[in-house]
N, C-alpha and C positions, 0 to 999 in steps of 0.2 A: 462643599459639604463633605465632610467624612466618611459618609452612608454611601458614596460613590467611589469609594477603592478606586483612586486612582483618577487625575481630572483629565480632562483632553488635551492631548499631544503629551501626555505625561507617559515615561514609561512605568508598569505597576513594579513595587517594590515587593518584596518577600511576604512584608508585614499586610500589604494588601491579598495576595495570596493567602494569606492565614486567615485573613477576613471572610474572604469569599468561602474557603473551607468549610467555615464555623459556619457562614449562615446558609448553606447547601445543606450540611446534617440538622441543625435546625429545623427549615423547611421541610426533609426528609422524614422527620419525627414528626412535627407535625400529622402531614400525610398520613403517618402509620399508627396515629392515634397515640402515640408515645403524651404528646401534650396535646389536650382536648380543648375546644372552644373556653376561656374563661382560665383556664389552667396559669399557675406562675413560674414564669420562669426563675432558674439562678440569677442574684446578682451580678453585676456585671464583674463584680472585685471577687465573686466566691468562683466563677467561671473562668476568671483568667488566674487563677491560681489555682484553681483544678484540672487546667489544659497547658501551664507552664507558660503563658503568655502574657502578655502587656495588657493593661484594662487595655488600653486607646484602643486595641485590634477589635478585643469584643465589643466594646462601643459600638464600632464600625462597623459591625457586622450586626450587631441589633437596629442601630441607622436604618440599615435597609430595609432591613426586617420590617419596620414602623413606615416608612415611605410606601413599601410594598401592601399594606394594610394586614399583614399576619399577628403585627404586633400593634399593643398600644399601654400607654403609661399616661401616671398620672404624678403627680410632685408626692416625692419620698416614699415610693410605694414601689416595688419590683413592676417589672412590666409583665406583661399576662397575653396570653394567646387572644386574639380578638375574639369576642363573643357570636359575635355573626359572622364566621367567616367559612359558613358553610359552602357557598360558591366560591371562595379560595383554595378552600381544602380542596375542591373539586378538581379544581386545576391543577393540584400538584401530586394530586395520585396517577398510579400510573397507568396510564393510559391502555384500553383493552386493545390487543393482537387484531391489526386489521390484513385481510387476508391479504397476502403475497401472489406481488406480480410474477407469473413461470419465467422459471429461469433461462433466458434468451440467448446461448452460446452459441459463438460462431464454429465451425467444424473444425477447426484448430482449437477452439477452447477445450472441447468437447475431446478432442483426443486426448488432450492433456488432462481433463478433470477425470478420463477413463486410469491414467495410469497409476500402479499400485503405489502406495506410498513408502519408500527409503523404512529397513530398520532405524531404529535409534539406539545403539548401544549406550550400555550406562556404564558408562567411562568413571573410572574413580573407585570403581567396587571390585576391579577385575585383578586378578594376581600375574596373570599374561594375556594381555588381548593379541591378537592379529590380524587384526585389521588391517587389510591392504590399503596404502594408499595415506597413512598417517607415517612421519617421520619424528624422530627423534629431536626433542631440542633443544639436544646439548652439541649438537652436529651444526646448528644453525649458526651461520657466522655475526654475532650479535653486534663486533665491537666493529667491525668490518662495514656492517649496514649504516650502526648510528651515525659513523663517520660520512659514509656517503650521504646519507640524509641531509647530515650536520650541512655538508657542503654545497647543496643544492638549495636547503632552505638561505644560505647566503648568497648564492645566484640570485638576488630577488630583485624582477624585471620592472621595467618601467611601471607595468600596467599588468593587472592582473585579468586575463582573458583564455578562451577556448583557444584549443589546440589543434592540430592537426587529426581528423579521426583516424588516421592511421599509425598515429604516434609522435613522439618526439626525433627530429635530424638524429638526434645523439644516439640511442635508443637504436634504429633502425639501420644507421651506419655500424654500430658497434655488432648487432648479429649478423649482419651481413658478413663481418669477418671473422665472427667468431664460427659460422654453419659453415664457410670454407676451411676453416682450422680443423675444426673435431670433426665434420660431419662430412670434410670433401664435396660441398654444394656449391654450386655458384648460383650466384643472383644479383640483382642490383636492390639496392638499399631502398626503390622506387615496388619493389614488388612485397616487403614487408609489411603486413598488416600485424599492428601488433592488438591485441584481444584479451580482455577478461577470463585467463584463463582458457586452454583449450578448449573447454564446453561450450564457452561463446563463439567460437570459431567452428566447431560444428554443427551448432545452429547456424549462424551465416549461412554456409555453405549448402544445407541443405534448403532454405527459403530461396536461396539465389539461383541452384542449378536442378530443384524439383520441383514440378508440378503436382497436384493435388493426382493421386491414379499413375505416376513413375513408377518404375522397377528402379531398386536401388539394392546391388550387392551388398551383404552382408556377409563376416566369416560366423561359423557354428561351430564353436561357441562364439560370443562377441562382448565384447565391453555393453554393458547394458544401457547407460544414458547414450549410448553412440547409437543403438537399434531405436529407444526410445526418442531422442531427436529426431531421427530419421522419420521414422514411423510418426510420430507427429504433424510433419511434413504434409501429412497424406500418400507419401511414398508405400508403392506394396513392398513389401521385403522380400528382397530372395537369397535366405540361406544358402552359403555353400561350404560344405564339410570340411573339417579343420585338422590336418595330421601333425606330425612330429616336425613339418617342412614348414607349417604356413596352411595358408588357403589351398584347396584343391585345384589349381588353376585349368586343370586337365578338365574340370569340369564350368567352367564359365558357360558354356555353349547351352546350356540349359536357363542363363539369365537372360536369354532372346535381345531387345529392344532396352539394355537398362542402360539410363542416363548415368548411373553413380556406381561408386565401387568405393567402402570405406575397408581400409587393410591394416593390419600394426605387423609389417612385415620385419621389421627388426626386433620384433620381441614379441611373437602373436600373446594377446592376451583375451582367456588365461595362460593357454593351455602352454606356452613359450618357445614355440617353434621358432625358429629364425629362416626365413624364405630364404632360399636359394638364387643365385646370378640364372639361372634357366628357368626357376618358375616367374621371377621377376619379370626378365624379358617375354614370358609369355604373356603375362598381364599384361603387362605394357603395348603388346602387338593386338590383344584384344580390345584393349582401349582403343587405339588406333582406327582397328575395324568398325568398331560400333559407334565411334564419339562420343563414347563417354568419358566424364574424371573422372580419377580416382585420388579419395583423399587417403595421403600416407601421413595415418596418427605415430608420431615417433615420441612418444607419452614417457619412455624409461632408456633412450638411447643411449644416454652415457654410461649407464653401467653396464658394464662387459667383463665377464672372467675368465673362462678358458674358449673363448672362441676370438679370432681377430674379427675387428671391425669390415661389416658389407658395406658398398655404397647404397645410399637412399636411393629410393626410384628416383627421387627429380634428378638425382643426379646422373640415372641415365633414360629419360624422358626427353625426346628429340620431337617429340609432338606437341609439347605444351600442355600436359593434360593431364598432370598432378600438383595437388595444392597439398603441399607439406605444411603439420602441423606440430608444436613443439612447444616447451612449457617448462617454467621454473617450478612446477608445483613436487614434483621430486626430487629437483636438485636444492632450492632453497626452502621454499615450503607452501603448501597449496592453497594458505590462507593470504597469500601475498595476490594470489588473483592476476597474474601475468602469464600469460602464454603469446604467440604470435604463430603465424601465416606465413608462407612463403607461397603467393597467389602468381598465374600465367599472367603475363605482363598485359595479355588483351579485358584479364578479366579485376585488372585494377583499379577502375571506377569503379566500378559496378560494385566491389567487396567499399569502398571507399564513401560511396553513397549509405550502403546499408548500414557501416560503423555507425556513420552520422544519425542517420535515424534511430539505431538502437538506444548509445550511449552518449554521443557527440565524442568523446575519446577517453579510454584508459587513464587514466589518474596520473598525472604529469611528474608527481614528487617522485614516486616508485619508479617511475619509467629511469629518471634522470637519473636514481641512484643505483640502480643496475646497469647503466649504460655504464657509469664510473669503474663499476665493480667489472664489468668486464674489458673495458678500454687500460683498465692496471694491472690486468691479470690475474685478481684477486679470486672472479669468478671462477676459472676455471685452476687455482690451485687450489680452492674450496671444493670442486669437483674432485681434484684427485684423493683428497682427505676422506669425503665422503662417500670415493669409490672401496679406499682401501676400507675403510671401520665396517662398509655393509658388507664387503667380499668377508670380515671375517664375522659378521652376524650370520651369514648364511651359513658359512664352513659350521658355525657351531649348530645352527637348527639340521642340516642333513647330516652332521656326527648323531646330533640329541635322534632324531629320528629312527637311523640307521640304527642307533648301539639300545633305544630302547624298544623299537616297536619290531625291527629285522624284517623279514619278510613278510609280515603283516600289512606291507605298506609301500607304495609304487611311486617314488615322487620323479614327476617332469617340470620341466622348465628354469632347471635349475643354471644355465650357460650365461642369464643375463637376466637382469631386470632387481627387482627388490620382494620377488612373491615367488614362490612354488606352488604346484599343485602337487595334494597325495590324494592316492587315489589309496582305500581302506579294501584291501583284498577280501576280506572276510565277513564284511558289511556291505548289504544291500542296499542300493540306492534308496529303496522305499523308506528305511532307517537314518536316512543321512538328516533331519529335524529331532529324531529323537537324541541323536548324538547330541547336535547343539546343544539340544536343551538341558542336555544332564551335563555338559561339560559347562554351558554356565552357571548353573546351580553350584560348579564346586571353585568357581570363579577364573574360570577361561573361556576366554573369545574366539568362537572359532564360526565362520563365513562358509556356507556353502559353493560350490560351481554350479550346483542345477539352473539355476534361477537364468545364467549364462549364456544357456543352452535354448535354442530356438522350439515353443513350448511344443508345436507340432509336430517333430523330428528326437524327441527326447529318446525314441530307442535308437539313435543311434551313437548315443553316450555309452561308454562303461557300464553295466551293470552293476557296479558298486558304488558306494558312496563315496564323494571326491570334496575337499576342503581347496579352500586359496587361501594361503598362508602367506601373509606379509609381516616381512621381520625389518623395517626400517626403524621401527618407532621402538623394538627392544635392545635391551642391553644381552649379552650372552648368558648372563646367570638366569636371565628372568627367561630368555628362553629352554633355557635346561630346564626348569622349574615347569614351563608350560608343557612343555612334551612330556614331561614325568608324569602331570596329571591326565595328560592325555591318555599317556597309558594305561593307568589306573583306571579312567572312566571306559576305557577299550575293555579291562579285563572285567568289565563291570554290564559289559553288551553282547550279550554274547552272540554269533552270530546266527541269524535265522536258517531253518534248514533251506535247502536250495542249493544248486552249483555256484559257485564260484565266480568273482567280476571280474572281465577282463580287464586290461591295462591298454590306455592308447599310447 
């Protein structure tokens, strides 16, 4: 029968789809009194040429309609809403709100349904965003990729099946020699976990080595989904104050009993300290003492400008008791969704199991075509390409800064990474929303550091208002252009009375 869109074992075609459509709006009008009991519908030939379609479709879809008892006809005469179809109608109107069962979260849901919800910038209306954390993508190596892709979707195995949840052989041999090249690490190919992106990898980390009521270190300021992970966890957080070095290590002794320690000692972010070989090894001996990890986020380690490259703590960790984490999300691009792990060889089931249960394994295609890009060396002459174009995106936003704002304005973190902080000398932190909001009103993007900041300990930030300026994703004009208006929207705030913010 027609009236049936589609017969068994058949699969539906488009035209049945269009069927079904027609006679859901139908039935819908019906319900909404649009056509009343006795009422005439369109012919079938005035309806499929008022909706652009085939009679056959609307046949099919009146079929049903008639089988369903809403409709009925009679020879040469349009078909007409059923006369008695008051117990029909009934059933197709919408049904009254039956009260809801209480919402039933488990104490991890619950933390997570507590946290605030991500801006959303509205990208496309802005004349200079800076948003950290987005890159440029005319820097992405396009023709590089497709090719690797090209070449792996030609790999194509016996059998299409799951993978390793730790990654692909290729994949995890090739960083193994690429983290001893750039990063001076050693490891075995057996201790990489590769990860949806770093963020997947500090979940891991913290289900695997926190219990619900752990101390787990934090720096203050912190990367925020990194406090938020944690803090999800059921972990208590214990802030530790963040200078021009890194983490206060001198003060550890105040996180008592903590299992965890997360640090971005090569690039603190925000605020862009680079830790020292003396505060390192303190950490390291405090780990030691107490038994805990510490995860080293190395989120922006390839970019370096005037400072030489430090070794990573794993690399000098003689305890086993840092889990290095690292990620193409600013070297190629963060929508690629690749990061990986460099986990203690005792704690490599165990991250191994959890892959499995999260995701069974990272996306096999992407793995393979980055394994390519680095096993040719393409990856990392892409690195050098992209080191040199953001060294001079930066040089232009601390000229643009420097020649338009002068001493109006305090920037740190400038030795490494893809973002600075300015700290606004003459603007009060309590002013630091209102700034946003008048600088996006004249269509620039500009990200606060408060939010950063651990909310209980907030006086002991700068007293003025402080920006994170990420320049990956601009060109240099378009940053000249955003700091021009910056200035403008400055000479347009003028500062409230009160002393002065310091600068860390």
């Amino acid at each position: 029968m027609v009236g049936q869109l589609g017969g068994v074992g058949q699969e539906p075609t488009e035209q049945d789809a269009v069927a079904r459509r027609i006679h859901a709006s139908i039935k819908d009008q019906i319900a909404r009194g649009v056509y009343v009991p006795g009422a005439r519908l369109p012919s079938t030939r005035a309806l499929a040429a008022e909706l652009g379609v085939s009679r056959t479709t609307v046949t099919a879809a009146y079929e049903r309609l008639l089988a369903e008892g809403y409709l009925e006809t009679r020879q040469g005469a349009r078909a007409q809403v059923a006369p008695n179809l008051q117990g029909a109608e009934q059933d197709c109107q919408p049904r009254p709100a039956m009260p809801r069962a209480p919402v039933r979260l488990s104490g991890y849901g619950q933390r997570v349904a507590g946290l605030p919800s991500p801006p959303q910038p509205s990208r496309g209306q802005l004349i200079a965003d800076f948003r950290y954390g987005d890159l440029s993508a005319g820097d992405f190596p396009t023709l590089a990729w497709k090719r690797a892709l090209n070449a792996a979707l030609l790999r194509r195995p016996d059998r299409l099946s799951y993978g390793d949840p730790c990654g692909t052989p290729e994949l995890r041999a090739a960083l193994q020699a690429y983290l001893w090249r750039a990063r001076g690490l050693r490891c075995k190919a057996d201790q990489v976990v590769v990860v949806n992106g770093s963020q997947q990898g500090l979940d891991l980390c913290g289900r695997l080595l926190l219990d619900p009521g752990d101390r787990a270190v934090i720096e203050d300021p912190c990367y925020q989904l990194a406090r938020q992970s944690l803090g999800a966890c059921g972990a208590t957080l214990v802030p530790v104050e963040v200078d021009r070095e890194g983490m206060r290590t001198d003060r550890l002794a105040a996180a008592g009993d903590a299992r965890l320690a997360y640090v971005t000692p090569s690039h603190q972010y925000p605020l862009g300290g680079v830790m020292p070989v003396g505060r390192r090894q303190e950490l390291l001996a405090w780990a030691r003492r107490t038994g805990a990890y510490v995860i080293e986020d190395d989120y922006d380690g390839e970019y370096r400008y005037d400072i030489a490259p430090i070794q990573p703590l794993h690399a000098l960790d003689t305890a086993e008791q840092v889990v290095y984490a690292g990620t193409v999300s600013k070297t190629l691009s963060p929508s690629l969704r690749l990061g990986y792990l460099v986990v203690p060889p005792a704690l490599c089931s165990a991250f191994a199991a959890a892959k499995r249960l999260n995701d069974r394994h990272t996306p096999s295609l992407e793995q393979e075509a980055l394994a390519t890009l680095i096993a040719d060396g393409t990856y990392e002459r892409h690195i050098r390409r992209a080191r040199r174009r953001n060294g001079q995106r930066r040089a232009a936003l601390l000229a643009s800064l420097s020649g338009k704002l002068g001493n109006r304005v305090s920037v740190v973190g400038t030795d490494a990474g893809l973002h600075v902080v300015a700290w606004f000398n003459d603007i009060p932190k309590q002013r630091e929303a209102e700034l946003i909001g008048k600088a996006r009103a004249v269509g620039l993007g500009l990200y606060p550091v408060s939010p950063l900041y651990d909310p209980a300990s907030l006086s002991a930030r700068p007293d003025c208002a402080g920006l994170v300026m990420g320049y990956a994703c601009l060109a240099e004009r378009e940053i000249e252009r955003g700091v021009q208006l910056l200035a403008a929207v400055l000479d347009n705030l003028p500062a409230a009375a009160g002393p002065q913010g310091t600068k860390t």
